[in-house]
Each structure stands twice: as C-alpha cells, then as structure tokens.
C-alpha positions as CSV (number, residue, x, y, z in Angstrom):
1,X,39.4,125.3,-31.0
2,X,39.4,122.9,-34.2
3,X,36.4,122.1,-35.5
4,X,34.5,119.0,-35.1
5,X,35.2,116.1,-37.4
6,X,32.2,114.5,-39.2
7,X,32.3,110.9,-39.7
8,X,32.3,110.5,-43.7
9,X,30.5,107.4,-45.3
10,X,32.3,105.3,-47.8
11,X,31.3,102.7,-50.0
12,X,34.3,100.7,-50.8
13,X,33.7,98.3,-54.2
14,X,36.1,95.7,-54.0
15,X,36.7,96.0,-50.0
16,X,37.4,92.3,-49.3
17,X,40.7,92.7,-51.8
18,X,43.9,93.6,-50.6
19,X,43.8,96.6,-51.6
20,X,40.5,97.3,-50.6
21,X,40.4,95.8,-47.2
22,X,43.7,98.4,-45.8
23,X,41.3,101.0,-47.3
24,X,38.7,99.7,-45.0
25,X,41.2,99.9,-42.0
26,X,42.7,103.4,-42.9
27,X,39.2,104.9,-43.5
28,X,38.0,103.3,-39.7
29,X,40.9,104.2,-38.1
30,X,40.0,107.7,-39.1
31,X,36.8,106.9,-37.3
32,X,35.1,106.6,-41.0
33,X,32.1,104.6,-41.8
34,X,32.6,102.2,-44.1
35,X,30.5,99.5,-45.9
36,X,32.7,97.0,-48.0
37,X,31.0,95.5,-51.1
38,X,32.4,92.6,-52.8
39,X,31.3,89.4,-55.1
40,X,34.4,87.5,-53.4
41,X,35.6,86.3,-56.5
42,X,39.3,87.3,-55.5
43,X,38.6,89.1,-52.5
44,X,38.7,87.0,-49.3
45,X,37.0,87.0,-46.5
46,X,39.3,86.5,-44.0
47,X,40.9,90.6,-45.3
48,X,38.0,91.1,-43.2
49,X,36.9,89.3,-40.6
50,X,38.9,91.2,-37.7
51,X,36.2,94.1,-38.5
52,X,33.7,91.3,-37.6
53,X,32.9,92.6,-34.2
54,X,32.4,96.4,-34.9
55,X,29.1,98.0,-34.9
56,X,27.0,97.7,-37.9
57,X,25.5,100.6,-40.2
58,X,22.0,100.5,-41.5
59,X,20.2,103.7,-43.5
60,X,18.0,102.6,-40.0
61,X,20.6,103.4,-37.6
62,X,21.8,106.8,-39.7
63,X,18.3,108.1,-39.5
64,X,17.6,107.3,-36.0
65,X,20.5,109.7,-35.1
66,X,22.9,106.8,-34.0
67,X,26.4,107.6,-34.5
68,X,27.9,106.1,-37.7
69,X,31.7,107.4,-36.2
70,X,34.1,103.7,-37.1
71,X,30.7,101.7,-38.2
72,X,31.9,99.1,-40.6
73,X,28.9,96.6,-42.8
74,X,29.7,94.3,-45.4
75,X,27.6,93.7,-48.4
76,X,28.4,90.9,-50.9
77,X,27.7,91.2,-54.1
78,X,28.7,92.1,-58.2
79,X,29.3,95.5,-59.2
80,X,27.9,94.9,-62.8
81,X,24.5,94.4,-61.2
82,X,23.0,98.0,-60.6
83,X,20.4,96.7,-57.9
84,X,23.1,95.3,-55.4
85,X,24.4,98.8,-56.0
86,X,21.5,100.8,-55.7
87,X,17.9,100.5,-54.9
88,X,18.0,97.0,-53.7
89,X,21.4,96.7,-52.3
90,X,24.4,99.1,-50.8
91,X,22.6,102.5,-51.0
92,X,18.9,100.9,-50.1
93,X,20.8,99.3,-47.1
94,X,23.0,101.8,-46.2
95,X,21.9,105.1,-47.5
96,X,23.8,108.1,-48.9
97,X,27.5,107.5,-49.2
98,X,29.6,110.6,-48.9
99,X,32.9,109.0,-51.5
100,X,32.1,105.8,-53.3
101,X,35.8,104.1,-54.1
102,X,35.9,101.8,-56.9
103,X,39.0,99.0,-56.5
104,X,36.0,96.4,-57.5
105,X,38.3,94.6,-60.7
106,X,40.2,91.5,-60.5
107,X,44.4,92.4,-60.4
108,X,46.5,90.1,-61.2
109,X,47.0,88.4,-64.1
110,X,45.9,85.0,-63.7
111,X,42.4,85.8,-62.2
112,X,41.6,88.7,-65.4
113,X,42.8,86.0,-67.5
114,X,40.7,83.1,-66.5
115,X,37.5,85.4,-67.5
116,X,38.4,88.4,-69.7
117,X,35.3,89.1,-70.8
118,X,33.8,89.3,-66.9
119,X,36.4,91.4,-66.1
120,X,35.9,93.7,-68.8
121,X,32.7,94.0,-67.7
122,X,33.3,94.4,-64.1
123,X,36.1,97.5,-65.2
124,X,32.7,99.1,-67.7
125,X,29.4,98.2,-66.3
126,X,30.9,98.2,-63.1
127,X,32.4,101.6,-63.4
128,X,29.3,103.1,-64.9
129,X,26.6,101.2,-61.9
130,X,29.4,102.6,-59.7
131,X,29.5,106.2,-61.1
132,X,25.5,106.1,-61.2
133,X,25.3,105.9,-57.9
134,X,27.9,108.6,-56.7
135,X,26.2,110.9,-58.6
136,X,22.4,110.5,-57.2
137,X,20.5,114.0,-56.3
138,X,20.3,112.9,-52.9
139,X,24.3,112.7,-52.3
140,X,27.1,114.7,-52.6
141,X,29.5,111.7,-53.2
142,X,33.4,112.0,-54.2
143,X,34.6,109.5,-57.0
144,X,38.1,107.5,-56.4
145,X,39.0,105.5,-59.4
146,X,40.3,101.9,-59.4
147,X,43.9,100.2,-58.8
148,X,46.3,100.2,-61.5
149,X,45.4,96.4,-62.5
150,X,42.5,97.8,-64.3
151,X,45.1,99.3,-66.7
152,X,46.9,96.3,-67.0
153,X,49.4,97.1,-65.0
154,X,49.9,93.9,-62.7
155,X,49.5,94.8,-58.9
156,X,51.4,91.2,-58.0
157,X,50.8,88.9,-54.9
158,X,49.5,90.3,-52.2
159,X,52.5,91.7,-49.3
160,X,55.0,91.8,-52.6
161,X,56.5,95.3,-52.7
162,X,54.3,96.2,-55.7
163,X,51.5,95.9,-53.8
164,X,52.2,97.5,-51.1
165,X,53.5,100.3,-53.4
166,X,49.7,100.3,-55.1
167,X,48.1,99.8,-51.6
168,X,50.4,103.1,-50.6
169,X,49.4,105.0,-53.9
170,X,45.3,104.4,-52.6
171,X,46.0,105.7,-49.3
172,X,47.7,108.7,-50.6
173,X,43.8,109.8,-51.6
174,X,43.0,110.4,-48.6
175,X,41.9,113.6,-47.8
C-alpha cells in the first residue's frame, strides 16, 4: 500500500496573475492548500473567483486539526511590505507554509514600464520579504523563483502561446 499523501501548504505571491492563478488550480487539484497573495495591480480578480466557494484556511482551522486537503484563502496585498507577508499578514493568517512561490512581479511590458522603479522594487524587496519568510525556524519551506518577465523576458498577453509556454515551464516545478 502507498503511502498517504499530506496536503502541502503554499503561499502563492502573485496568485491572481495568469500565471499564478493555473498554479492555484494545479496545486488544488492535487488537493493542495493554497493561499493566493496579490496587490491586484495586474492580477485580476476574476483568475479567481471560481475558487470563491471552496473552504477557507486560517492558522485557526490548521490548529484545530481541520483538514487543510484543497483549502484555498486569498490575501490581498504588496509583496514589498514585510507585515502583509509576515507577522501581520499571510503567515499570521495562515500559518507555516510548506513552499512559498514567488510569480509576484508585473510581466509584460507595458505594466513594468508604466512604474519601473515599483517593479524593481517588487522583483528586490519583494524577493527578499518573500525569502524572509520561507526561511523562518518554524517552517521548513521550499523556494520557487519567479516567471521569466522578471528577467526581461516578455511573458506576452495572457492565452498567447508564450504564455502558456511560461505557465507550462511553472507547472513543470511540481513535485
């Protein structure tokens, strides 16, 4: 007999992108829990709102013993901010995260380019805030790095090919 599969928690910065948000799908449909940060700046919400009706996960819930197996939460907010991260935020909410997966950076050209120096920051502070907290005492958490628009690479329109090729290379993390 196999073993028995534990649900893994996942903290997806950027989860309302394209990208992001088949992440989200792929990781529940694995019966994953997932919590989906984003400041909405180019994610949307509608990338999510079929996950609307699943069951919430709270740090509560977790330590009450309730199964976390295809829990879904969504937290809004900026990965350059360490509190909405940590303390005050994902990890206060939601607890330890078992791989934290950055795709939090704006990809295509004409949304890095109306504010380069935010989205700088979002690719540095944001990658440090988000390396911070994958790397607490208190968790174990795997790092997945970011999409290639954070390398200038453009990742196009969403549903263009070379999206769906960059959406494909993500998934390919996966266990």
């Amino acid at each position: 007999m196999a073993p028995e599969k534990t649900a893994k928690r996942h903290l997806v910065l950027g989860g309302a992108g394209f990208i992001g948000s088949h992440l989200c799908d792929a990781l529940l449909a694995r019966g994953d829990a997932v919590v989906a940060f984003d400041d909405m700046s180019t994610g949307r919400a509608s990338n999510l709102e079929h996950l609307a009706g699943r069951r919430a996960w709270t740090a509560t819930t977790a330590r009450l013993g309730a199964p976390i197996e295809g829990a879904f939460s969504f937290v809004e907010g900026d990965v350059r901010d360490p509190t909405r991260l940590g303390w005050n935020g994902a990890h206060f909410l939601h607890g330890d995260f078992d791989v934290v997966w950055n795709l939090a950076c704006p990809a295509s050209p004409p949304a890095y380019q109306r504010d380069p120096v935010g989205t700088l920051m979002t690719c540095v502070v944001g990658t440090k805030n988000a390396l911070d907290l994958a790397s607490r005492p208190y968790g174990q958490s795997a790092w997945k790095g970011k999409p290639a628009g954070v390398v200038g690479i453009s990742v196009g329109a969403p549903g263009t090919s070379m999206a769906q090729q960059h959406l494909r290379n993500v998934l390919a993390y996966l266990d």
